[in-house]
C-alpha positions as CSV (number, residue, x, y, z in Angstrom):
1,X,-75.8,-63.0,-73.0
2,X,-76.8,-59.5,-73.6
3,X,-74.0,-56.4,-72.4
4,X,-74.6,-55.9,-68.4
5,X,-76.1,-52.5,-67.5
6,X,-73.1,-51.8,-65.0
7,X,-69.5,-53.7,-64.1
8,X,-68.5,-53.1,-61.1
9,X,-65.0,-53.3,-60.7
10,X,-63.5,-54.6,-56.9
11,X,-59.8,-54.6,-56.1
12,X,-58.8,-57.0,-52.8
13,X,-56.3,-57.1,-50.7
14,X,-56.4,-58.8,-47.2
15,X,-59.7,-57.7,-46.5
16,X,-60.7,-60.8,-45.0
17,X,-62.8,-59.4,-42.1
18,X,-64.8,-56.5,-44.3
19,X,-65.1,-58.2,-47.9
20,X,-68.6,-60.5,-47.0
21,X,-70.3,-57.2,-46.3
22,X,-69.4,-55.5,-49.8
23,X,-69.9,-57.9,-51.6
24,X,-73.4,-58.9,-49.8
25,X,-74.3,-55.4,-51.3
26,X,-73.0,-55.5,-54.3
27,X,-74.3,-58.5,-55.1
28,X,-77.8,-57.5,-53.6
29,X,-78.3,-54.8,-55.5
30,X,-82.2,-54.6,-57.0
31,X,-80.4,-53.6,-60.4
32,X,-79.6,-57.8,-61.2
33,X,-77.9,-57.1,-64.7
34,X,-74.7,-56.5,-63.8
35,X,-71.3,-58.3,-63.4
36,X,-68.8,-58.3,-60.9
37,X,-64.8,-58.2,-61.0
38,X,-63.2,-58.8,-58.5
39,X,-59.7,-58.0,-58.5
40,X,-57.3,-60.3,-56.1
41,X,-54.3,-58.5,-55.7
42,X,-52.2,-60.9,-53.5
43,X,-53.8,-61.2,-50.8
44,X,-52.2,-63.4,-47.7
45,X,-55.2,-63.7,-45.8
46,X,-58.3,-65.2,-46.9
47,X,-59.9,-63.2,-48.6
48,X,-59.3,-65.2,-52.2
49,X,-60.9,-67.7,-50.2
50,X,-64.3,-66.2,-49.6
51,X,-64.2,-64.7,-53.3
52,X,-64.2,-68.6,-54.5
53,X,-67.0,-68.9,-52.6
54,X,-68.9,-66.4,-53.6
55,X,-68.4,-67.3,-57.4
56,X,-69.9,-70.4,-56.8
57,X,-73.1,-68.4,-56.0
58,X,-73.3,-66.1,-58.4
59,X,-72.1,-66.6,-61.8
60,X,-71.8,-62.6,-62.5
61,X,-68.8,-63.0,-60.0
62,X,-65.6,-63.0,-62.0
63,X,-62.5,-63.5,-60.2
64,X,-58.7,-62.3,-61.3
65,X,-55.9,-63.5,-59.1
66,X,-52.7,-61.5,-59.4
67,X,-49.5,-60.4,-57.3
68,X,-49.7,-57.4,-55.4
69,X,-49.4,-54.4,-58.0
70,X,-51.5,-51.9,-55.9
71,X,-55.1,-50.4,-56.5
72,X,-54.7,-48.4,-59.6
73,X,-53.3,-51.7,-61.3
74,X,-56.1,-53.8,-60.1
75,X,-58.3,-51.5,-61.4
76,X,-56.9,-50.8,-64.5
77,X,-57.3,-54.5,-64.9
78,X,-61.4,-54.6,-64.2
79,X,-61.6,-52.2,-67.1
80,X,-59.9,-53.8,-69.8
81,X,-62.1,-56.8,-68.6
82,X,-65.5,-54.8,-68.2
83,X,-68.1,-55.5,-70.4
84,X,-71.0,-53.3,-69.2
85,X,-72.2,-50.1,-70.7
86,X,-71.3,-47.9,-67.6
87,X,-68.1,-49.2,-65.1
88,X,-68.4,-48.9,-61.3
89,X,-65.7,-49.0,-58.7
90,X,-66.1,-49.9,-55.2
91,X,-63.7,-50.4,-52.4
92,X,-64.0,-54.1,-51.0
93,X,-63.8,-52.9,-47.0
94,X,-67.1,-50.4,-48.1
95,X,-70.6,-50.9,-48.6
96,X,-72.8,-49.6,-51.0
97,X,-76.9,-49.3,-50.8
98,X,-79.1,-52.1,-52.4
99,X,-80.6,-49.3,-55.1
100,X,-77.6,-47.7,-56.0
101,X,-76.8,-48.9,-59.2
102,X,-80.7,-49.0,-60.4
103,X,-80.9,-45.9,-59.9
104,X,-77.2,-44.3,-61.1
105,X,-77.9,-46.5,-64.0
106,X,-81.7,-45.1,-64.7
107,X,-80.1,-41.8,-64.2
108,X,-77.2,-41.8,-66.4
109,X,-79.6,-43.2,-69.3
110,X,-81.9,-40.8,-68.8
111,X,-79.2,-38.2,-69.0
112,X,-76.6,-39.8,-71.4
113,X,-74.3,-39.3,-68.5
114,X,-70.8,-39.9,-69.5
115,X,-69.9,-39.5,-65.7
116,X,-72.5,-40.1,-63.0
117,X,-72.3,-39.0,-59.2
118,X,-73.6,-39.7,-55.9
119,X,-72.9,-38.7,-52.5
120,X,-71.0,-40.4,-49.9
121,X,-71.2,-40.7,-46.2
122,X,-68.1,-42.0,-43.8
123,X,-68.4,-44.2,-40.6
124,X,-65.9,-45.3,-38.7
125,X,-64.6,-49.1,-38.3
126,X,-66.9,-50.1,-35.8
127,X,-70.2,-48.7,-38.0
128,X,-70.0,-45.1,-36.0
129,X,-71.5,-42.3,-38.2
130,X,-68.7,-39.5,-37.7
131,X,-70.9,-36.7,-39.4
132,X,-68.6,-36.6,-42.6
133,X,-70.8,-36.2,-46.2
134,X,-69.8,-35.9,-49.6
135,X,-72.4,-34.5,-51.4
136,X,-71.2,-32.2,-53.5
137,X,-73.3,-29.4,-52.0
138,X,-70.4,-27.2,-50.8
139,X,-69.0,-26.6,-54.2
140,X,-72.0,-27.0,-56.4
141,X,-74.8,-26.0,-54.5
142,X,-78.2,-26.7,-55.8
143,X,-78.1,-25.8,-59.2
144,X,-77.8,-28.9,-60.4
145,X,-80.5,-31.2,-59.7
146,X,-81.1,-35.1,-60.9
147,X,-82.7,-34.0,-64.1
148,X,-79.2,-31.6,-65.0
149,X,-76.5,-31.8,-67.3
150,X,-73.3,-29.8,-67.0
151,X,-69.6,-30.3,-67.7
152,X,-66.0,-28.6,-67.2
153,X,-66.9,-24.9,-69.1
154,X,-69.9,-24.8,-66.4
155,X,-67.7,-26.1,-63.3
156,X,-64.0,-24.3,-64.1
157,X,-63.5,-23.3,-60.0
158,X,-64.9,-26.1,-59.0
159,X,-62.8,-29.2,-60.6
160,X,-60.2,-28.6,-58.2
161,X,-62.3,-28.6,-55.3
162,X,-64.4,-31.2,-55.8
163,X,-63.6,-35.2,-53.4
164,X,-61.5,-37.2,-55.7
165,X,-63.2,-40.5,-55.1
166,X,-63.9,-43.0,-57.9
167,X,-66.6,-44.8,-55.7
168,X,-69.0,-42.9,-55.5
169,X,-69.5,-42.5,-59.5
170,X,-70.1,-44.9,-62.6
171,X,-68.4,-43.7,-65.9
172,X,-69.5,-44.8,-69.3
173,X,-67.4,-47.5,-70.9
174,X,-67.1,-46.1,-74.1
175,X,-66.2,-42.6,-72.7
176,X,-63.1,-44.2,-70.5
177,X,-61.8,-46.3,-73.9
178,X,-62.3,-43.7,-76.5
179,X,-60.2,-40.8,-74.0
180,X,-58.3,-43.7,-72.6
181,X,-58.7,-43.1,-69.7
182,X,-57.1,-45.1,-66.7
183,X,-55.7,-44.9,-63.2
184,X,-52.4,-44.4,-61.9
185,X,-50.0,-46.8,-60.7
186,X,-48.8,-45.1,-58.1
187,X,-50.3,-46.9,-54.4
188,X,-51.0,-43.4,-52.7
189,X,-53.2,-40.8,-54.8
190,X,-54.0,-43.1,-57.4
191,X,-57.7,-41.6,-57.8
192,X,-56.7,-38.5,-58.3
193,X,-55.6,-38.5,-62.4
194,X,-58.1,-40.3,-62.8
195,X,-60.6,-38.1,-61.2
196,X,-59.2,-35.2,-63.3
197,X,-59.4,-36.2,-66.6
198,X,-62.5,-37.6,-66.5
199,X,-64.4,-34.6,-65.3
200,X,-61.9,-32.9,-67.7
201,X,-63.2,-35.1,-70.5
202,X,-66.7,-35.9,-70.0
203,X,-68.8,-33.5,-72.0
204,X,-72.1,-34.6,-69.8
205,X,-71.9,-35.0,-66.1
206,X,-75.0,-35.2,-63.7
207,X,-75.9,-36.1,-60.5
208,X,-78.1,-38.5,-58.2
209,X,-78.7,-36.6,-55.1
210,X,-78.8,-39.7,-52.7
211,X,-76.3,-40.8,-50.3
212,X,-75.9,-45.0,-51.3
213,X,-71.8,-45.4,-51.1
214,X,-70.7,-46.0,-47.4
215,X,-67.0,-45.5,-46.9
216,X,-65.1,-46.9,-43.6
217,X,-61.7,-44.6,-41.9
218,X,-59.6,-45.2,-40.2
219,X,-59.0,-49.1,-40.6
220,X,-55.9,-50.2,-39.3
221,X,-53.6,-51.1,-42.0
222,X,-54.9,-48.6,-44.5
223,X,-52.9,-47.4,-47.1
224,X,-52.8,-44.1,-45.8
225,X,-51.1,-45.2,-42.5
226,X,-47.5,-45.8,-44.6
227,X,-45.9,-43.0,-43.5
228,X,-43.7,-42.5,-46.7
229,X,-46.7,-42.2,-49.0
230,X,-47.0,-38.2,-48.8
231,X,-43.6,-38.0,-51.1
232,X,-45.4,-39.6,-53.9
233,X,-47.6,-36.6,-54.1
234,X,-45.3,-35.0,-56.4
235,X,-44.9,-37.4,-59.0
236,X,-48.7,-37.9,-59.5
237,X,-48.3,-33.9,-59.7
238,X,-46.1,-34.2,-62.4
239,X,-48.5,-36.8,-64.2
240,X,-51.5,-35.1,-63.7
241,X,-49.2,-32.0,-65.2
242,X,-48.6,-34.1,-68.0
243,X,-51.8,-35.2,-68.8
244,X,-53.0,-32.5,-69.0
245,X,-50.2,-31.2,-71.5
246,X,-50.7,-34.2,-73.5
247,X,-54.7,-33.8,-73.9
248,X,-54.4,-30.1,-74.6
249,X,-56.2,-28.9,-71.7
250,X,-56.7,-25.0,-71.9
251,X,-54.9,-22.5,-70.3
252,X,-57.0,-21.4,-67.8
253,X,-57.5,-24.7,-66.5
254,X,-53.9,-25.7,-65.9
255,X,-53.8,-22.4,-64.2
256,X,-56.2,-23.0,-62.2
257,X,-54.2,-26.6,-61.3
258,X,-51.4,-24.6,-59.9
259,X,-53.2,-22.9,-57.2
260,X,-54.3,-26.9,-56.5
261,X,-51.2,-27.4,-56.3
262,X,-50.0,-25.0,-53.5
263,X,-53.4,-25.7,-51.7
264,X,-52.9,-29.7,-51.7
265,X,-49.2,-30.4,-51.2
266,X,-49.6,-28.0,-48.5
267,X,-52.4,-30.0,-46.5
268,X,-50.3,-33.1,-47.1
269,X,-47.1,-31.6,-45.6
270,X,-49.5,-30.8,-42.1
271,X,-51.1,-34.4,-42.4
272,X,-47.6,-36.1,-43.0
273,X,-45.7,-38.2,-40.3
274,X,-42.8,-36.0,-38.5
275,X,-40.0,-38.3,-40.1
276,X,-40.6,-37.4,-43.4
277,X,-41.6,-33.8,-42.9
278,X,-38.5,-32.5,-43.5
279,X,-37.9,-34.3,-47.1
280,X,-41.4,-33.1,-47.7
281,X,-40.7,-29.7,-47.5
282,X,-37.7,-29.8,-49.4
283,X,-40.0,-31.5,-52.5
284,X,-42.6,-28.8,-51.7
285,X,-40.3,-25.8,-51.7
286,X,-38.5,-27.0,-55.6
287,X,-42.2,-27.2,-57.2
288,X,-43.1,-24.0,-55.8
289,X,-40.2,-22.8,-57.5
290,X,-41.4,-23.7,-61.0
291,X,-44.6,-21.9,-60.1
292,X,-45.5,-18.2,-61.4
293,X,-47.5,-16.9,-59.2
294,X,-47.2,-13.2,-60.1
295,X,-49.2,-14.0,-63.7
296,X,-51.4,-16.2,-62.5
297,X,-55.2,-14.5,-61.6
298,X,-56.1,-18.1,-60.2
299,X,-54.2,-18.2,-57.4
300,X,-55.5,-17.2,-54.3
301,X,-54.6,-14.4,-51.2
302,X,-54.2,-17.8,-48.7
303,X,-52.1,-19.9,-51.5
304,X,-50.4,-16.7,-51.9
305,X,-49.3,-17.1,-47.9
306,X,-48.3,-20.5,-48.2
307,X,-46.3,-19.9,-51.0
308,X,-44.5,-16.9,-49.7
309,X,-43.5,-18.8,-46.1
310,X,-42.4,-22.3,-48.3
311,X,-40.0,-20.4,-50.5
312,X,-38.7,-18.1,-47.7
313,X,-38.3,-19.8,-45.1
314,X,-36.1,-22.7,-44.2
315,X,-37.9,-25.7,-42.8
316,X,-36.6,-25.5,-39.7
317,X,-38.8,-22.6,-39.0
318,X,-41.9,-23.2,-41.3
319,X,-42.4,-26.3,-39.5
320,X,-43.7,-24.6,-36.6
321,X,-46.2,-22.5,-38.5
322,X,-49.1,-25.0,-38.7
323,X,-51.5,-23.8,-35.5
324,X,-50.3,-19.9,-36.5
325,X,-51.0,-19.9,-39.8
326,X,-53.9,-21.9,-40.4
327,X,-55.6,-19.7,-37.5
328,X,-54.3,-16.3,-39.0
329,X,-55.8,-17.8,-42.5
330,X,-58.8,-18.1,-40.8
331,X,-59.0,-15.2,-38.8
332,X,-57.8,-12.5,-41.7
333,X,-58.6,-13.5,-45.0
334,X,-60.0,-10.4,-45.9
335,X,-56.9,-8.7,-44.8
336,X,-55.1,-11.3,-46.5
337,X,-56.3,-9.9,-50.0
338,X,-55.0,-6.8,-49.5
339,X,-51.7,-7.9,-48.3
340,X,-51.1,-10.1,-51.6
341,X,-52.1,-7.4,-54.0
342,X,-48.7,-6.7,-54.7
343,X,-48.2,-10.2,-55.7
344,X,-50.6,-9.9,-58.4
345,X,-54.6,-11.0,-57.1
Protein backbone atom coordinates (compact mmCIF):
# COMPACT_ATOMS: atom_id res chain seq x y z
CA UNK A 1 0.00 0.00 0.00
CA UNK A 2 1.27 3.36 -0.92
CA UNK A 3 2.18 6.15 2.34
CA UNK A 4 -1.38 7.80 3.26
CA UNK A 5 -1.69 11.52 2.49
CA UNK A 6 -2.63 12.27 6.25
CA UNK A 7 -2.76 10.13 9.75
CA UNK A 8 -4.93 11.28 11.80
CA UNK A 9 -4.13 10.62 15.27
CA UNK A 10 -7.39 10.17 17.97
CA UNK A 11 -6.86 9.70 21.72
CA UNK A 12 -10.20 8.20 23.76
CA UNK A 13 -11.23 8.17 26.85
CA UNK A 14 -14.92 7.48 27.90
CA UNK A 15 -16.33 9.33 25.24
CA UNK A 16 -19.00 6.95 24.66
CA UNK A 17 -21.84 9.39 23.92
CA UNK A 18 -19.62 11.93 21.45
CA UNK A 19 -17.13 9.41 19.66
CA UNK A 20 -19.79 8.09 16.60
CA UNK A 21 -19.99 11.74 15.55
CA UNK A 22 -16.07 12.20 15.16
CA UNK A 23 -15.36 9.59 13.84
CA UNK A 24 -18.40 9.71 11.26
CA UNK A 25 -16.35 12.82 10.03
CA UNK A 26 -13.25 11.64 10.07
CA UNK A 27 -13.94 8.87 8.40
CA UNK A 28 -16.14 10.75 5.78
CA UNK A 29 -13.75 12.89 4.80
CA UNK A 30 -13.70 13.32 0.63
CA UNK A 31 -9.79 13.14 1.09
CA UNK A 32 -10.09 8.78 1.32
CA UNK A 33 -6.26 8.22 1.56
CA UNK A 34 -5.71 8.45 4.92
CA UNK A 35 -5.50 6.24 8.07
CA UNK A 36 -6.85 6.47 11.33
CA UNK A 37 -5.39 5.91 14.97
CA UNK A 38 -7.24 5.69 17.35
CA UNK A 39 -5.77 5.81 20.70
CA UNK A 40 -7.86 3.87 23.63
CA UNK A 41 -6.58 5.21 26.66
CA UNK A 42 -8.52 3.14 29.34
CA UNK A 43 -11.60 3.85 28.79
CA UNK A 44 -14.43 2.32 31.28
CA UNK A 45 -17.28 3.04 29.30
CA UNK A 46 -17.86 1.85 25.92
CA UNK A 47 -16.21 3.59 23.91
CA UNK A 48 -13.49 0.61 23.02
CA UNK A 49 -16.55 -0.93 22.13
CA UNK A 50 -17.76 1.22 19.21
CA UNK A 51 -13.98 1.67 18.05
CA UNK A 52 -14.16 -2.32 17.35
CA UNK A 53 -16.90 -1.69 15.51
CA UNK A 54 -15.92 0.76 13.47
CA UNK A 55 -12.57 -1.16 12.45
CA UNK A 56 -14.59 -3.71 11.10
CA UNK A 57 -15.84 -1.02 8.61
CA UNK A 58 -13.03 0.60 7.68
CA UNK A 59 -9.74 -1.00 7.46
CA UNK A 60 -7.83 2.51 7.69
CA UNK A 61 -9.11 2.31 11.33
CA UNK A 62 -6.21 1.23 13.57
CA UNK A 63 -6.89 0.67 17.11
CA UNK A 64 -4.33 0.84 20.28
CA UNK A 65 -5.64 -0.19 23.63
CA UNK A 66 -3.66 1.02 26.60
CA UNK A 67 -4.05 2.13 30.41
CA UNK A 68 -4.89 5.46 31.08
CA UNK A 69 -1.61 7.60 30.56
CA UNK A 70 -3.38 10.93 29.61
CA UNK A 71 -3.58 12.82 26.11
CA UNK A 72 -0.08 13.80 25.50
CA UNK A 73 0.86 9.95 25.91
CA UNK A 74 -1.78 8.78 23.62
CA UNK A 75 -0.67 11.02 21.25
CA UNK A 76 2.73 10.62 21.46
CA UNK A 77 1.80 7.04 20.74
CA UNK A 78 -0.23 7.85 17.18
CA UNK A 79 3.03 9.43 16.05
CA UNK A 80 5.47 6.85 16.51
CA UNK A 81 2.78 4.71 14.72
CA UNK A 82 1.88 7.25 11.87
CA UNK A 83 2.73 6.53 8.59
CA UNK A 84 1.32 9.43 6.51
CA UNK A 85 3.26 12.28 4.96
CA UNK A 86 1.50 14.98 7.10
CA UNK A 87 -0.06 13.90 10.94
CA UNK A 88 -3.41 15.26 12.20
CA UNK A 89 -4.88 15.36 15.65
CA UNK A 90 -8.39 15.50 16.51
CA UNK A 91 -10.21 15.35 19.77
CA UNK A 92 -12.70 12.30 19.82
CA UNK A 93 -15.74 14.49 21.51
CA UNK A 94 -15.14 17.08 18.20
CA UNK A 95 -16.01 17.09 14.77
CA UNK A 96 -14.34 18.06 11.92
CA UNK A 97 -15.78 19.17 8.26
CA UNK A 98 -15.98 16.40 5.38
CA UNK A 99 -13.25 18.59 3.24
CA UNK A 100 -10.89 19.40 5.77
CA UNK A 101 -8.15 17.23 5.19
CA UNK A 102 -8.47 17.56 1.16
CA UNK A 103 -7.97 20.64 1.36
CA UNK A 104 -5.16 21.23 4.40
CA UNK A 105 -3.55 18.40 2.55
CA UNK A 106 -3.78 20.28 -1.14
CA UNK A 107 -2.65 23.27 0.70
CA UNK A 108 0.31 22.10 2.53
CA UNK A 109 1.59 20.46 -0.84
CA UNK A 110 1.18 23.29 -2.63
CA UNK A 111 3.05 25.23 -0.04
CA UNK A 112 5.60 22.55 1.33
CA UNK A 113 3.99 23.46 4.57
CA UNK A 114 5.82 22.06 7.41
CA UNK A 115 2.94 23.22 9.71
CA UNK A 116 -0.58 23.82 8.26
CA UNK A 117 -3.50 25.83 9.93
CA UNK A 118 -7.16 26.28 9.93
CA UNK A 119 -9.63 28.06 11.92
CA UNK A 120 -11.79 26.84 14.61
CA UNK A 121 -15.22 27.51 15.73
CA UNK A 122 -16.69 26.34 19.50
CA UNK A 123 -20.35 25.24 20.27
CA UNK A 124 -21.49 24.26 23.25
CA UNK A 125 -22.57 20.50 24.36
CA UNK A 126 -25.91 20.65 23.08
CA UNK A 127 -24.65 21.93 19.35
CA UNK A 128 -25.25 25.91 20.44
CA UNK A 129 -22.90 28.22 18.38
CA UNK A 130 -21.52 30.45 21.35
CA UNK A 131 -19.86 33.09 18.86
CA UNK A 132 -16.26 31.96 19.83
CA UNK A 133 -13.67 31.73 16.40
CA UNK A 134 -10.22 30.89 16.10
CA UNK A 135 -9.10 32.20 13.10
CA UNK A 136 -6.08 33.59 13.51
CA UNK A 137 -7.25 37.05 12.32
CA UNK A 138 -6.70 38.97 15.63
CA UNK A 139 -2.97 38.42 15.72
CA UNK A 140 -2.17 37.92 12.09
CA UNK A 141 -4.52 39.85 10.29
CA UNK A 142 -4.73 39.44 6.56
CA UNK A 143 -1.41 39.35 5.48
CA UNK A 144 -1.20 36.08 5.01
CA UNK A 145 -3.43 34.55 2.69
CA UNK A 146 -3.78 30.66 1.38
CA UNK A 147 -1.16 31.12 -1.19
CA UNK A 148 1.56 32.52 1.81
CA UNK A 149 4.43 31.23 3.51
CA UNK A 150 5.94 32.72 6.65
CA UNK A 151 7.70 31.38 9.80
CA UNK A 152 8.93 32.52 13.44
CA UNK A 153 11.47 35.63 12.08
CA UNK A 154 8.09 37.00 10.33
CA UNK A 155 5.71 36.18 13.43
CA UNK A 156 8.21 37.07 16.69
CA UNK A 157 5.09 39.03 18.80
CA UNK A 158 2.80 36.91 17.69
CA UNK A 159 4.00 33.13 18.85
CA UNK A 160 2.97 33.86 22.12
CA UNK A 161 -0.33 35.00 21.27
CA UNK A 162 -1.40 32.80 19.03
CA UNK A 163 -4.54 29.52 20.44
CA UNK A 164 -2.40 26.61 21.40
CA UNK A 165 -4.54 23.96 19.80
CA UNK A 166 -3.10 20.98 17.96
CA UNK A 167 -6.46 20.32 16.22
CA UNK A 168 -6.89 22.59 14.15
CA UNK A 169 -3.36 21.95 12.22
CA UNK A 170 -1.57 19.02 10.31
CA UNK A 171 2.22 18.98 10.72
CA UNK A 172 4.60 17.21 8.34
CA UNK A 173 5.84 13.89 9.51
CA UNK A 174 9.28 14.30 8.70
CA UNK A 175 9.40 17.77 10.28
CA UNK A 176 8.04 16.37 13.87
CA UNK A 177 10.81 13.18 13.62
CA UNK A 178 13.78 15.11 12.32
CA UNK A 179 13.17 18.07 15.42
CA UNK A 180 11.65 15.45 17.54
CA UNK A 181 9.11 16.82 18.33
CA UNK A 182 6.46 15.44 20.81
CA UNK A 183 3.88 16.36 23.40
CA UNK A 184 3.98 16.58 27.03
CA UNK A 185 2.99 14.19 29.54
CA UNK A 186 1.62 16.31 31.74
CA UNK A 187 -2.78 15.81 31.58
CA UNK A 188 -3.43 19.75 31.78
CA UNK A 189 -1.46 22.02 29.10
CA UNK A 190 -0.17 19.23 27.25
CA UNK A 191 -0.63 21.27 23.81
CA UNK A 192 1.20 23.85 24.75
CA UNK A 193 5.12 22.61 24.20
CA UNK A 194 4.09 21.17 21.62
CA UNK A 195 2.53 24.15 20.03
CA UNK A 196 5.76 26.07 20.73
CA UNK A 197 8.33 24.28 19.28
CA UNK A 198 6.72 23.51 16.38
CA UNK A 199 5.92 27.03 15.29
CA UNK A 200 9.45 27.60 16.74
CA UNK A 201 10.83 25.01 14.38
CA UNK A 202 8.87 24.93 11.24
CA UNK A 203 10.69 27.12 8.68
CA UNK A 204 7.33 27.21 6.37
CA UNK A 205 4.00 27.71 7.98
CA UNK A 206 0.72 28.75 6.05
CA UNK A 207 -2.73 28.85 6.33
CA UNK A 208 -6.28 27.59 5.05
CA UNK A 209 -8.64 30.35 5.76
CA UNK A 210 -11.72 28.07 6.37
CA UNK A 211 -13.34 27.21 9.50
CA UNK A 212 -13.64 22.89 9.24
CA UNK A 213 -12.56 21.92 13.10
CA UNK A 214 -15.65 22.10 15.48
CA UNK A 215 -14.62 22.04 19.05
CA UNK A 216 -17.35 21.24 21.96
CA UNK A 217 -17.01 23.32 25.91
CA UNK A 218 -17.95 22.87 28.52
CA UNK A 219 -18.69 18.91 28.64
CA UNK A 220 -19.10 17.71 31.94
CA UNK A 221 -16.15 15.76 32.98
CA UNK A 222 -13.61 17.67 30.95
CA UNK A 223 -10.24 17.71 31.94
CA UNK A 224 -10.38 21.23 32.73
CA UNK A 225 -13.05 20.75 35.51
CA UNK A 226 -10.17 19.01 37.94
CA UNK A 227 -9.72 21.66 40.05
CA UNK A 228 -5.90 20.91 40.89
CA UNK A 229 -4.82 21.10 37.25
CA UNK A 230 -3.84 24.94 37.29
CA UNK A 231 -0.63 23.95 39.64
CA UNK A 232 0.76 22.06 36.80
CA UNK A 233 1.13 25.24 34.87
CA UNK A 234 4.50 25.74 36.20
CA UNK A 235 6.15 22.64 35.45
CA UNK A 236 5.19 22.74 31.72
CA UNK A 237 6.73 26.43 32.26
CA UNK A 238 9.70 24.99 33.27
CA UNK A 239 9.72 22.45 30.14
CA UNK A 240 8.80 24.74 27.69
CA UNK A 241 11.91 26.86 29.50
CA UNK A 242 13.89 24.06 28.84
CA UNK A 243 13.13 23.34 25.56
CA UNK A 244 13.80 26.03 24.48
CA UNK A 245 17.30 26.14 26.22
CA UNK A 246 17.99 22.90 24.78
CA UNK A 247 17.13 23.78 20.94
CA UNK A 248 19.02 27.09 21.23
CA UNK A 249 16.18 29.34 20.76
CA UNK A 250 17.42 33.01 20.41
CA UNK A 251 17.37 35.50 22.85
CA UNK A 252 14.85 37.61 21.93
CA UNK A 253 12.45 34.92 21.76
CA UNK A 254 12.88 33.52 25.25
CA UNK A 255 12.40 37.09 26.25
CA UNK A 256 9.61 37.40 24.75
CA UNK A 257 8.35 33.97 26.65
CA UNK A 258 8.72 35.73 29.95
CA UNK A 259 6.21 38.34 29.41
CA UNK A 260 4.00 34.94 28.41
CA UNK A 261 4.69 33.97 31.26
CA UNK A 262 3.36 36.77 33.61
CA UNK A 263 0.41 37.20 31.11
CA UNK A 264 -0.62 33.27 31.33
CA UNK A 265 -0.05 32.17 34.85
CA UNK A 266 -1.88 35.18 35.69
CA UNK A 267 -5.22 34.34 33.69
CA UNK A 268 -4.96 30.86 35.21
CA UNK A 269 -4.65 32.11 38.80
CA UNK A 270 -8.41 34.23 38.01
CA UNK A 271 -9.78 31.02 36.19
CA UNK A 272 -8.53 28.60 39.08
CA UNK A 273 -10.96 27.09 41.70
CA UNK A 274 -10.91 29.12 45.22
CA UNK A 275 -9.18 26.03 47.10
CA UNK A 276 -6.20 26.13 45.29
CA UNK A 277 -5.87 29.76 44.81
CA UNK A 278 -3.84 30.35 47.52
CA UNK A 279 -1.08 27.62 46.60
CA UNK A 280 -1.31 29.13 43.20
CA UNK A 281 -0.21 32.32 44.15
CA UNK A 282 2.49 31.14 46.20
CA UNK A 283 3.89 29.20 42.80
CA UNK A 284 3.12 32.36 40.92
CA UNK A 285 4.85 34.79 43.18
CA UNK A 286 8.58 32.31 43.26
CA UNK A 287 8.66 32.34 39.29
CA UNK A 288 8.07 35.98 39.16
CA UNK A 289 10.94 36.10 41.33
CA UNK A 290 13.35 34.55 38.80
CA UNK A 291 12.09 36.97 36.29
CA UNK A 292 14.02 40.34 35.16
CA UNK A 293 11.83 42.54 34.25
CA UNK A 294 13.87 45.75 34.47
CA UNK A 295 16.13 44.39 31.16
CA UNK A 296 13.64 43.02 29.45
CA UNK A 297 12.07 45.47 26.38
CA UNK A 298 9.43 42.64 25.84
CA UNK A 299 7.52 42.93 28.69
CA UNK A 300 4.63 44.94 28.71
CA UNK A 301 3.05 48.25 30.88
CA UNK A 302 -0.02 45.65 31.95
CA UNK A 303 2.54 42.53 32.75
CA UNK A 304 4.43 45.13 34.31
CA UNK A 305 1.07 45.62 36.86
CA UNK A 306 0.70 42.15 37.48
CA UNK A 307 4.04 41.64 38.25
CA UNK A 308 4.42 44.55 40.65
CA UNK A 309 0.95 43.49 42.75
CA UNK A 310 2.23 39.39 42.69
CA UNK A 311 5.58 40.17 44.24
CA UNK A 312 4.23 42.92 46.67
CA UNK A 313 1.50 41.89 47.93
CA UNK A 314 0.60 39.06 50.06
CA UNK A 315 -2.19 36.84 48.74
CA UNK A 316 -4.40 37.60 51.18
CA UNK A 317 -4.92 40.94 49.59
CA UNK A 318 -4.07 40.33 45.82
CA UNK A 319 -6.85 37.98 45.79
CA UNK A 320 -9.30 40.58 45.84
CA UNK A 321 -7.83 42.44 42.95
CA UNK A 322 -9.43 40.60 40.00
CA UNK A 323 -12.69 42.97 39.08
CA UNK A 324 -10.24 46.17 40.04
CA UNK A 325 -7.50 45.46 38.13
CA UNK A 326 -8.63 43.93 35.12
CA UNK A 327 -11.09 47.04 34.80
CA UNK A 328 -8.26 49.61 35.65
CA UNK A 329 -6.12 47.58 32.89
CA UNK A 330 -8.73 48.28 30.74
CA UNK A 331 -9.71 51.55 31.47
CA UNK A 332 -5.87 53.12 31.61
CA UNK A 333 -3.51 51.46 29.58
CA UNK A 334 -2.25 54.36 28.19
CA UNK A 335 -1.64 55.73 31.57
CA UNK A 336 -0.29 52.52 32.39
CA UNK A 337 2.81 53.13 30.05
CA UNK A 338 3.80 55.98 31.67
CA UNK A 339 3.50 54.68 35.12
CA UNK A 340 5.92 51.64 34.24
CA UNK A 341 8.60 53.70 32.61
CA UNK A 342 10.61 53.56 35.44
CA UNK A 343 10.54 49.93 35.41
CA UNK A 344 12.20 49.94 32.11
CA UNK A 345 9.36 49.88 28.86
Amino acid sequence: MRQPRVSVIIPVYNLEPYLSRCLDSVVGQTLKDIEVICINDGSTDRSLDILRQYEKEDPRIRIVDKENGGQGLARNIGIEMAEGEYIGFVDGDDRIEADMYERMYSDAKKNDADLQICFVKMLDEEGNDIQYRCDYAQYLGRRFNDASVFNRHDIPDEIFRLNRYSVNKIYKRAFLKKNNIFFSLHRQFEDHVFHFMTFIMAERISVTREFFYTYYKYRQGSSTAKKDRPLLLFDVISHVQKTFDDYNVEKALIKRFDNFKIRWSVAVYYMAHRDVKEKYFTMMKSMFGKLDIRGNPYIGPTEKLFYLFVTSMPHGLYRYTDAGITLYIHLFNRSLKKVMKPFGR
